[in-house]
N, C-alpha and C positions, 0 to 999 in steps of 0.2 A: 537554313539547314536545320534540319531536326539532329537532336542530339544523341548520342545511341546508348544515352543512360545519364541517370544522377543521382550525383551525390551532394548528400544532406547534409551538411553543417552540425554535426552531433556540439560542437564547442560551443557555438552560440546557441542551441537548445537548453545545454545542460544550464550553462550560465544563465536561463532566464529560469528553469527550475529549479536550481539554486536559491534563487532570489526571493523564492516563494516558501512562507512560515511551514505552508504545510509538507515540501519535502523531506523526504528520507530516503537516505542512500543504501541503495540494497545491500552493500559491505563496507566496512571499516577498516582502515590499513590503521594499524597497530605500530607507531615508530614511522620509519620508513625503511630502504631497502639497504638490506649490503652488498658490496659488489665486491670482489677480487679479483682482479682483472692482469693475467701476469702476461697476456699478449698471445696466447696460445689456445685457453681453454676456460673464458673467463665464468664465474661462477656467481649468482646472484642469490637472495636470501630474503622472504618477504613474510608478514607474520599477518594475517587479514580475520576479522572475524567477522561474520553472519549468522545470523539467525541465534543467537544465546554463542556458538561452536567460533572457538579460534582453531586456524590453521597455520603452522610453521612448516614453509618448506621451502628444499633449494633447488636451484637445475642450472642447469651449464647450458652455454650455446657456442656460438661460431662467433660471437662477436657481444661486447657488453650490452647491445640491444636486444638481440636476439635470447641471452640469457637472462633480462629482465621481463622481455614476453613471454618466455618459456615457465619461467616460475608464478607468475601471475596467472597464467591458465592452467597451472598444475595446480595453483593452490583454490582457486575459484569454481573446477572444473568436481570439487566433490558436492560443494552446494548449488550446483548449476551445471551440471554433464554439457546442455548442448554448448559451454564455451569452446568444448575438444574442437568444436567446427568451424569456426570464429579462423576466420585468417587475415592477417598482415598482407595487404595485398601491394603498398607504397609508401615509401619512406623517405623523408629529403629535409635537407635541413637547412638554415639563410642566416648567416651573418647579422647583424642588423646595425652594428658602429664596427667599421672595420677599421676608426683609425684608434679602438681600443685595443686592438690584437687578440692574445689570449684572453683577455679581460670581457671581452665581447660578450654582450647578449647574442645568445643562439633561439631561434625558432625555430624547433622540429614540428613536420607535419606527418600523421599517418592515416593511411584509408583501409578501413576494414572493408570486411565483407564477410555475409552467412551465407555466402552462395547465391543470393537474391537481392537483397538492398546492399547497399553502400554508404560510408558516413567515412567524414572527414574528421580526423581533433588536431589541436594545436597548440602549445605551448613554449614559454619563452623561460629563461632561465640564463644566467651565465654558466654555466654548468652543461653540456649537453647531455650527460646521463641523465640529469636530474629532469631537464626537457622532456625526455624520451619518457623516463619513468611516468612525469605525470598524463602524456598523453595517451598512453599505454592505460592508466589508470583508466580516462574518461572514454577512452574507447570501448574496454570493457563492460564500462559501467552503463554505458548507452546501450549496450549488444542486451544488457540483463534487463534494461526499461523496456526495449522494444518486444523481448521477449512476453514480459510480466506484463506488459499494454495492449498484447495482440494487435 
């Protein structure tokens, strides 16, 4: 059976262009992020520089994922408008030693999309914010190669 779409592995691309002396990464996270998260209106805080220009900014969401994706496309979207387009289309996350409990490695996975292609990232962490953050990062950051690579 034919498949009615695919998606690309943005995780294991970036990781092989990682790997390579000549890359460079369209933006720099400066620290990393802060969250305050009081269960109601959580609030995220990220400091990203590009191009010579840093950017510090916050935004809120419905949930501390969503206010980490929200401030990372406010803050990237002045050196890169079409990220406003960029959407979170799936989100899930897997245990990976459940006889660690809270201690556990978490892998979060998410799938973008520009409306046209789709890409996968993935990241592990005991942390699941911190998960979340970095896949958020590489999914980004793939949306800005694809674009810069036509």
């Amino acid at each position: 059976m034919k498949r009615l779409f695919d998606i690309r592995d943005a995780t294991k691309e970036l990781n092989i262009l990682r790997s390579l002396e000549s890359y460079k990464r369209p933006f720099t996270l400066l620290g990393t992020y802060r969250l305050i998260d009081d269960g109601l209106r959580p609030e995220a805080t990220v400091i990203i520089k590009a191009d010579g220009k840093e950017m510090h900014e916050a935004a809120t969401g419905v949930g501390p994922v969503d206010a980490l994706a929200g401030v990372l496309k406010k803050c990237l979207q002045y050196m890169f408008p079409f990220i406003q387009h960029i959407k979170l289309i799936d989100f899930s996350s897997k245990i990976h030693d459940t006889k660690s409990g809270t201690a556990a490695e978490v892998e979060v996975s998410i799938i973008f999309s520009d409306g046209t292609v789709l890409w996968s990232v993935s990241s592990i962490s005991e942390n699941i914010n911190m998960a979340s953050f970095r896949a958020l990062l590489d999914g980004f950051e793939y949306a800005i190669l694809m674009r810069q690579n036509g």
